[in-house]
N, C-alpha and C positions, 0 to 999 in steps of 0.2 A: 504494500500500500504506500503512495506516496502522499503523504504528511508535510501537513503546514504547522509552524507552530508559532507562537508567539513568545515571550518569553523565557526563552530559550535558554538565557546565559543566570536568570534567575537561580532563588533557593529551590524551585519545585522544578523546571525548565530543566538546568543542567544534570538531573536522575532521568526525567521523562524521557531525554534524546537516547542516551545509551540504553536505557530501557528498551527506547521502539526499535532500536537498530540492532540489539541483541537479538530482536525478535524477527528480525530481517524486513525492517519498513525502510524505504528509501526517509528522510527527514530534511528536509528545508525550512528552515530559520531566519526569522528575520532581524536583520542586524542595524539599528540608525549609528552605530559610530563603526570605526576600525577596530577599535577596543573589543566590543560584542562580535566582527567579524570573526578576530581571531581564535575568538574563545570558543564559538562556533565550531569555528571549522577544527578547533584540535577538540572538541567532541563529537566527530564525523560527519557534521550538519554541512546540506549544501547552504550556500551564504545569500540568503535575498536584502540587497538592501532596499529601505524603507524605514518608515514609520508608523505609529498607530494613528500621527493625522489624515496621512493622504490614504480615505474611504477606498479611492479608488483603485491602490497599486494592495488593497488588502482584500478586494474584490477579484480584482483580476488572479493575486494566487489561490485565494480559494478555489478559484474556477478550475484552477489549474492542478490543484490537488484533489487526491479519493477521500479526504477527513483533512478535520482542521481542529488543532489544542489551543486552546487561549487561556492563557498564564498570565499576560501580561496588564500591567495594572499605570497607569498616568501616574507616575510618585512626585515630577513635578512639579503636579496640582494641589499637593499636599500642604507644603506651607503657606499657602495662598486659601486655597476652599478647602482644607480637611477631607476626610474620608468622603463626605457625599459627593465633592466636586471629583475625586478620583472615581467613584466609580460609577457618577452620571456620565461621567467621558467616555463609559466601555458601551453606553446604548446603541449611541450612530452606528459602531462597531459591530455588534452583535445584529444591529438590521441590517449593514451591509454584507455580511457573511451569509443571511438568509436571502438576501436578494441573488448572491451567484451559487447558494446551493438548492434553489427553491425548484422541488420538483426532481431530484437525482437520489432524493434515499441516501445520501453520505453522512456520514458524521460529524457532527460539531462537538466539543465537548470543550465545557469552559470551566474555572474556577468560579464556586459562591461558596459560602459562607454556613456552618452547622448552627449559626444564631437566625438564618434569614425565619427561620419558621417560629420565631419569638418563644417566650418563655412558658412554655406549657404548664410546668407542676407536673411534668411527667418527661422519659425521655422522648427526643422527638424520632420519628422514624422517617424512612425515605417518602413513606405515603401523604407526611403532610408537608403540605405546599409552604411557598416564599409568605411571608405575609400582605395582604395585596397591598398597602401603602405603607408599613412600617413602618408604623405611626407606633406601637410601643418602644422601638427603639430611641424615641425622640432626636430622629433625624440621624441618629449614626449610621445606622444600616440601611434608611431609608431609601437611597439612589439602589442602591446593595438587589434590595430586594425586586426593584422594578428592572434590575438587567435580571435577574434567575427566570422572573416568570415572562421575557420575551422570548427567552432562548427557548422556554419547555415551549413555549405559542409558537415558534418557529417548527413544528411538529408536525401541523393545521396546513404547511407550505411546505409538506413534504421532505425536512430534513431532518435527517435520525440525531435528534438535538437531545442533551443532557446536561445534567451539572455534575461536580464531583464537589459534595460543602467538605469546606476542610474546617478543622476542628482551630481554636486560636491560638494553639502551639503544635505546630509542625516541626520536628525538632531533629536535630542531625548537625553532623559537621558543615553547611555549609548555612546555619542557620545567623547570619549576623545582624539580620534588623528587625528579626521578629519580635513575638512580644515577651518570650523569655528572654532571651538578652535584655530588651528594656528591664524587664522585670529584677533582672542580676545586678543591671549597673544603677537602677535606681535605689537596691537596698546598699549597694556598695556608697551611694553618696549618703544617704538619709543615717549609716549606721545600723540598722535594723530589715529586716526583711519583713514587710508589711502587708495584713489581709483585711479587708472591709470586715466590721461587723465580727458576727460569730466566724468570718470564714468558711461555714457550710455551703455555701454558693458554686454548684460545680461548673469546672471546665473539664472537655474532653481533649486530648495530645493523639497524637501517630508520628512514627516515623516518616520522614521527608520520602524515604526509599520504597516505604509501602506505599505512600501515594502514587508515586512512580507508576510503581504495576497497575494500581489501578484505572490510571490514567490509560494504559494501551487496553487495559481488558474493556472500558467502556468504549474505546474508539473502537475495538472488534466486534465484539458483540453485544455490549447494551443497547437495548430497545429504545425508541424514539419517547421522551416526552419522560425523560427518568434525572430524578433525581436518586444521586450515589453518597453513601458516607463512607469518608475516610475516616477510621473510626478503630484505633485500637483503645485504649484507655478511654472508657465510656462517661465515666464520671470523677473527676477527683477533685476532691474540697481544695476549694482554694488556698486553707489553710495551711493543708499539706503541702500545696506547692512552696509555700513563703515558709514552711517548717524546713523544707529540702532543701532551699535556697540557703536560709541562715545557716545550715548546720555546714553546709561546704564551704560558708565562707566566715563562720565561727562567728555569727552574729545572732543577736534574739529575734523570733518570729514574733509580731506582737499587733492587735488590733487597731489601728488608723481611724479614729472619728470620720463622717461619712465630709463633714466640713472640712476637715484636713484636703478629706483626701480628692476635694474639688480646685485646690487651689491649685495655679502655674507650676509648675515643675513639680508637682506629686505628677496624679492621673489625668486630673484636667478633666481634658475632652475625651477621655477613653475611660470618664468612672463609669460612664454605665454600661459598658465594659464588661469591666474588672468589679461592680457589683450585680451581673448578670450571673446568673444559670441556664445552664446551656447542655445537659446531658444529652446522651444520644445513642442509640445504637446502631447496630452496620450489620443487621442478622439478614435482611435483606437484601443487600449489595454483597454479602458472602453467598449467599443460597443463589443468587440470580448468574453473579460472576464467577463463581468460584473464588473469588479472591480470598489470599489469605495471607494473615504480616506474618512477617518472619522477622523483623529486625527487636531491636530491644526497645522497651518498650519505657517509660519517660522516665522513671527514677532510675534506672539501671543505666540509660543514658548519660545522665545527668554524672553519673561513677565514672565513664568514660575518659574525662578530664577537658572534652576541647571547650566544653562551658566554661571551665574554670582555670585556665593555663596557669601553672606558679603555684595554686595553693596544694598547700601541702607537701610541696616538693622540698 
């Protein structure tokens, strides 16, 4: 199959390539600097340049490809519009992908988010949907949510369209701007490694590598109009994560007043976030894809050392 991808030289990107090319897909990546070329091409990718402005040179490769991975995220737009403006930018995107695969049955398959389906009180599964305005997230997730359920509507137009939600810690060696790092180097300035509240609030983790795989099983054989979880560590209290964090870096875990923890340089614009609940299972997307992780799974990572270079050495 020859394969388009978009963030390619990314944290999820640079597993995905060797992934599909292990599995013998042809892969072409799109590169806007020489930087990303290169990185590209020394993970086997043919090199397209481009960008995710110009609609129409991301048209034309889809046309040009059997399946298309979209990984890539406007991060530019970030210190300017925050998360909604980054990932209102992925709309045009994901209508223009449906405009050159409408009608061919090919794959699209793009990153959303294991929060789009809001906070149930229970874990969420693949069967419920984005939420339609994202209106509980009070605007963080909100663009978020209106890209997952164009993609699933791209379906209705004949393209075998999907999501993969990734969980808000994807975690592996190549992870340097996620939100565990943030989460490291914020308890490394504050002295303490911080949880809202009682801490009971879950997040779900997976390996960077098991997305990977799952990323080529849903461009081979997931069904049109599916939402996928990347989903190994289903639920774990936040507490615990900020308990894991202090102990490796020999500092106390300790509860953060909710006013703390809205000021500039705590969590800010990501407390509701880091005071959402977010569990989830993946019994679904195992039973459907066969998929299954193999890699270690987020404390045993976390032992690894590349989170923590120097301590304890």
């Amino acid at each position: 199959m020859r394969v388009f991808i978009t963030g390619g030289t990314g944290h999820a990107g640079s597993h995905i390539i060797p992934e599909l090319i292990a599995a013998g897909h042809d892969v072409t990546g799109l590169a806007r600097s020489d930087a990303s070329a290169e990185a590209l091409s020394a993970l086997g990718a043919t090199v397209r340049r481009g960008s995710l402005e110009d609609l129409d040179g991301l048209k034309e490769a889809a046309a040009a490809s059997d399946g298309v991975i979209h990984v890539a995220h406007r991060q530019d737009l970030l210190p300017t519009g925050g998360m909604d403006a980054v990932a209102a930018a992925e709309l045009p995107i994901m209508l223009a992908y449906g405009e050159a695969l409408a009608g061919t049955g090919k794959p699209l398959v793009a990153a959303g988010s294991i929060g789009s389906a809001g906070n149930l009180g229970r874990p969420a599964t693949e069967d419920d949907p984005a939420l339609p305005n994202g209106e509980e997230h009070k605007g963080t997730l909100r663009a978020r949510n209106v890209v997952e359920r164009a993609v699933i509507g791209l379906a209705e137009q004949g393209v075998r369209s999907s999501i993969v939600r990734l969980p808000l810690i994807a975690h592996g060696t190549t992870d340097s701007a996620g939100f565990l790092p943030g989460l490291i180097a914020l308890a490394k300035e504050k002295g303490v490694a911080g949880y809202p509240g009682d801490g009971e609030n879950l997040w779900c983790a997976v390996h960077i590598r098991d997305v990977a795989s799952l990323f080529r099983l849903a461009l081979e054989k997931g069904p049109a109009s599916s939402y996928w979880h990347a989903v190994q560590d289903e639920g774990i209290p936040f507490r615990d994560i900020a308990e894991a964090i202090g102990s490796r870096l020999g500092l106390p875990a300790v509860s953060i007043p909710i006013d703390v923890l809205m000021l500039p340089g705590y969590f800010g614009q990501f407390m509701n976030l880091v005071t959402g609940t977010y569990p989830a299972t993946s019994l679904i997307t195992r039973q459907t894809l066969g998929w299954e992780t193999t890699q270690p799974k987020l404390f045993a990572d976390l032992d690894n050392g590349h989170y923590f270079p120097g301590v304890g050495a």
